[in-house]
C-alpha positions as CSV (number, residue, x, y, z in Angstrom):
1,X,-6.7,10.9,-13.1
2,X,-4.6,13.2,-11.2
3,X,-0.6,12.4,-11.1
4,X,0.7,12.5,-7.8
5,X,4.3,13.9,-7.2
6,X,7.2,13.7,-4.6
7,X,8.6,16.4,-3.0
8,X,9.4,17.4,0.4
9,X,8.4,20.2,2.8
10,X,10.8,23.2,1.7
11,X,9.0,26.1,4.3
12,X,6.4,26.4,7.0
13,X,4.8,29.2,8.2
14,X,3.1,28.1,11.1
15,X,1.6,31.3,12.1
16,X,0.3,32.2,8.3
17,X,-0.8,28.4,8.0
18,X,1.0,28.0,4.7
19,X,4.2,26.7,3.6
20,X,6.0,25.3,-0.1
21,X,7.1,22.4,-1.1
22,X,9.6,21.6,-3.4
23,X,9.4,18.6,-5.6
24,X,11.5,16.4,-7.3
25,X,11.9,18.5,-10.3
26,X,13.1,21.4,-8.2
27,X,9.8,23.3,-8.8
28,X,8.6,25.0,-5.5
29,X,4.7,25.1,-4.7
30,X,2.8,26.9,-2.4
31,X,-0.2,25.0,-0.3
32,X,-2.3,25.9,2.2
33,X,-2.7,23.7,5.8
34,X,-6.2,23.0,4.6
35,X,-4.6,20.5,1.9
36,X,-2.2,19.2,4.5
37,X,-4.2,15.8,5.1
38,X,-2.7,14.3,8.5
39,X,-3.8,15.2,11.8
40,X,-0.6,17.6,12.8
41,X,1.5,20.4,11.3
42,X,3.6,20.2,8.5
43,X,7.2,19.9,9.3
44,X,10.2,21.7,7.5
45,X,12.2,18.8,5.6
46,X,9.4,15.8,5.8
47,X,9.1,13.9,2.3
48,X,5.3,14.2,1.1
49,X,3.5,13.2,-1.8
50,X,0.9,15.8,-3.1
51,X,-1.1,16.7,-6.9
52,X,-0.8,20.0,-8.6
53,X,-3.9,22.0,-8.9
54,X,-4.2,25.7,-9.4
55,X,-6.0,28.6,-6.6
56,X,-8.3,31.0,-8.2
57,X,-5.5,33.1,-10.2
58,X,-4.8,30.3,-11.9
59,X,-1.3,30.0,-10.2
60,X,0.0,26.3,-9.2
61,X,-0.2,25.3,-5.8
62,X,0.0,21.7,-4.3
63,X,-3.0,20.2,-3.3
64,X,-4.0,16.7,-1.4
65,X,-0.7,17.0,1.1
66,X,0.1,13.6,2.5
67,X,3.0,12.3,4.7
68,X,5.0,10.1,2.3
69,X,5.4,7.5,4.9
70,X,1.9,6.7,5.7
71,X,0.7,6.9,1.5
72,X,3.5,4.2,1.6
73,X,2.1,2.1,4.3
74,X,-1.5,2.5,2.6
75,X,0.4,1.1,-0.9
76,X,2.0,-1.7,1.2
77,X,-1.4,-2.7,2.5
78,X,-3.4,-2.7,-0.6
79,X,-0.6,-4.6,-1.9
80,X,-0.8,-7.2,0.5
81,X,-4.6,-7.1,0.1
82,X,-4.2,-8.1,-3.3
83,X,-1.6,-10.3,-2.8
84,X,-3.9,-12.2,-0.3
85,X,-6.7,-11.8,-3.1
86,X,-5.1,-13.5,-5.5
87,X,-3.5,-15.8,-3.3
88,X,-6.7,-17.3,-1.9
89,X,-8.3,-17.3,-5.8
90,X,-5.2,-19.5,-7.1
91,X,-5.5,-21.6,-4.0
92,X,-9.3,-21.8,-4.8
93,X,-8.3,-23.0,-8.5
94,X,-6.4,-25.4,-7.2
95,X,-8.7,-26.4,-5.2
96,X,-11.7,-26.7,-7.5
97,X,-9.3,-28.9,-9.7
98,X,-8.1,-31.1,-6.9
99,X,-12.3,-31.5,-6.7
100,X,-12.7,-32.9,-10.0
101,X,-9.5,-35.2,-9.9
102,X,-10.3,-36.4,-6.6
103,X,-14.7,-36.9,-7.6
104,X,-12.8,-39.2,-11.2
105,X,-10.5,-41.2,-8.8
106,X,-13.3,-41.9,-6.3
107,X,-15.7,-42.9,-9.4
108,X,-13.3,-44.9,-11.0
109,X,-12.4,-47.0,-8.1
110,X,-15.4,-48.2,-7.8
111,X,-16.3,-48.7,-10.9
112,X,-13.2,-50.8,-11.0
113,X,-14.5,-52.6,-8.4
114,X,-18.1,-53.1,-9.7
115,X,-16.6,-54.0,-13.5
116,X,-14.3,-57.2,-11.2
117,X,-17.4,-58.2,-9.6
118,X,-19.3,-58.8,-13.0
119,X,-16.6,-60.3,-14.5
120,X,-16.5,-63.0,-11.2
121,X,-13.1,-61.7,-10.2
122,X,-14.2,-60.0,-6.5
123,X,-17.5,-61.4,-4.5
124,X,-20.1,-58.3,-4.4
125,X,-19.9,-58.7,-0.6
126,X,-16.6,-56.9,-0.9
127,X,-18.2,-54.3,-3.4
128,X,-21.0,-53.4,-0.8
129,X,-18.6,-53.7,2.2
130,X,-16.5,-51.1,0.4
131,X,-19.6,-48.7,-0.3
132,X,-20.9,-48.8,3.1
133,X,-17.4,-48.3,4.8
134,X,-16.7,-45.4,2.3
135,X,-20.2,-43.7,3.6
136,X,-19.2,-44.7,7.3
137,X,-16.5,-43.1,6.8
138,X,-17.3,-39.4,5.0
139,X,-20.1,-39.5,7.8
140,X,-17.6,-39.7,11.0
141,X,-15.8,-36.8,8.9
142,X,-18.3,-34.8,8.7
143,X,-19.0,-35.6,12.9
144,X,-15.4,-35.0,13.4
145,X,-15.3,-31.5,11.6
146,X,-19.4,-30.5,13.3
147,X,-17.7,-30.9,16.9
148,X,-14.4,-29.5,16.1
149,X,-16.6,-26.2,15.1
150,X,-19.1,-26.9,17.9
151,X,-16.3,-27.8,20.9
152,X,-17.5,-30.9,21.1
153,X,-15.7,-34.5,21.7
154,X,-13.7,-35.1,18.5
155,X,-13.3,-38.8,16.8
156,X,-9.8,-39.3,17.2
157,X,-7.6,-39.7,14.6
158,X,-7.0,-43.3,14.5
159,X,-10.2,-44.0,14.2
160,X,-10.3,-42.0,11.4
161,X,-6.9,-43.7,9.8
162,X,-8.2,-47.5,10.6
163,X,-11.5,-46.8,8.8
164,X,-9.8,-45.4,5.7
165,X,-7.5,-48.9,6.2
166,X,-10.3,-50.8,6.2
167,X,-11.6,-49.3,2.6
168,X,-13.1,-46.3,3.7
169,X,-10.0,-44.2,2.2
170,X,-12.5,-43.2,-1.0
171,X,-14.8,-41.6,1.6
172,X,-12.3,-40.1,3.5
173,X,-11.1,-38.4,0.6
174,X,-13.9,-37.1,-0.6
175,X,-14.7,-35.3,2.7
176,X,-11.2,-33.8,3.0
177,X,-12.1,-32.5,-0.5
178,X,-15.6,-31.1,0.0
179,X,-15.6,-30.5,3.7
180,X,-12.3,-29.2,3.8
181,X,-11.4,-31.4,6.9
182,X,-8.5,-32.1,7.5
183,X,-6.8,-31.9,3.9
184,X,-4.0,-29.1,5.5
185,X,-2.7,-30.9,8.2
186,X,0.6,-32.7,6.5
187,X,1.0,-35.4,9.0
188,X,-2.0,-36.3,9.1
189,X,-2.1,-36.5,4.8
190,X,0.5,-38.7,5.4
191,X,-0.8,-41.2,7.2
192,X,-3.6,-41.0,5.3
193,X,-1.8,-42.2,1.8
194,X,-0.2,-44.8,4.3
195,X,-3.6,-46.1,4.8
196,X,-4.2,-46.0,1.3
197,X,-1.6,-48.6,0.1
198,X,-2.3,-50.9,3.2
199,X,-5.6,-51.0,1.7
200,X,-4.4,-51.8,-1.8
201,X,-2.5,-54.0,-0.6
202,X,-5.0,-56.2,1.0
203,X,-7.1,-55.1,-2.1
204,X,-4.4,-57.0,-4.0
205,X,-4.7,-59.7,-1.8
206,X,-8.0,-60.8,-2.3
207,X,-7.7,-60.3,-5.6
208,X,-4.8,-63.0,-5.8
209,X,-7.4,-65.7,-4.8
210,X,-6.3,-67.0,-1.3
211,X,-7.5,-63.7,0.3
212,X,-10.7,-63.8,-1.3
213,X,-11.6,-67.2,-0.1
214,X,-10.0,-66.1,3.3
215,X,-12.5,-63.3,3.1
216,X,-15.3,-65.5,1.9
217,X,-14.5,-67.7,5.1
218,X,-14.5,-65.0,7.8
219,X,-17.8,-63.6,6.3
């Protein structure tokens, strides 16, 4: 690989079409306009960045010319390309972990659930009601995020936060996580862990005895 040095533009001969450059070492090289690689002349004093090669006498003579400005601009946005690169792949780990974390949490709830209803703690009813709400739930997600890429009416958001109160927050998670709906919007996360406790809570409740039969009454 050819090392690219720093110099700038020392003389131009416009009329000749050749010029030298001397570089940071003090060394002064001749090159031709042919090697000068932006669309102009060469002007006296501009920094540039250029290899050494050699013409046919074997004398050294700068090759590959470029402004210094725009090889720095090119640097800067490779750098930012890569920087974007490895941005998206960490954000991608984190995502692909966040998966699994988020699939064990969803399992184990309900098999927390299903492990209380054998042992005669929580009726199955509330087992079944917290399947089906969970699947009502991913599915008006998955609406939600087809008509937001379609333009068409969206579910609004409080719909969305009252089924996840109701015991749908399991599905609702899992479609932020594999659907990618709404899992950037803060506010929205938010409410969404708000919904989450209230749930608990009236998880808690039932569990206690009065709310179950409460529950057992209603249904």
């Amino acid at each position: 690989m050819t090392t690219k040095q720093q110099g700038h533009i020392k003389k131009w001969q416009d009329d000749k079409g050749f010029g030298f450059i001397e570089s940071e070492a003090g060394e002064s090289l001749f090159f031709h306009v042919s090697e000068f690689k932006a669309q102009r002349r060469p002007d006296v004093g501009e920094q540039v960045v250029f290899t050494v090669g050699q013409d046919n006498q074997g004398r050294k003579q700068a090759k590959q010319v470029q402004e210094l400005g725009f090889v720095q601009q090119q640097m800067e946005q490779k750098n930012k390309q890569i920087r974007q690169r490895n941005q998206k792949r960490s954000a991608q780990a984190d995502f692909e972990a966040g998966q699994t974390k988020r699939s064990f949490l969803g399992v184990g709830f309900y098999g927390v659930l299903i492990l209380l209803a054998a042992m005669n703690e929580l009726s199955w009813l509330v087992v079944g009601w917290y399947v089906a709400i969970g699947l009502i739930t991913y599915m008006m997600y998955a609406k939600d995020k087809a008509a937001a890429q379609s333009g068409d009416w969206r579910t609004p958001e409080s719909t969305l936060h009252v089924l996840s109160a109701l015991g749908g927050w399991v599905g609702a998670m899992v479609a932020q996580t594999y659907l990618r709906h709404k899992s950037q919007k803060s506010e929205f996360r938010m409410t969404y862990y708000l919904t989450v406790l209230i749930n608990l809570a009236g998880l808690l409740f039932i569990l206690a005895g009065d709310g179950l039969a409460f529950l057992e009454r209603l249904l």
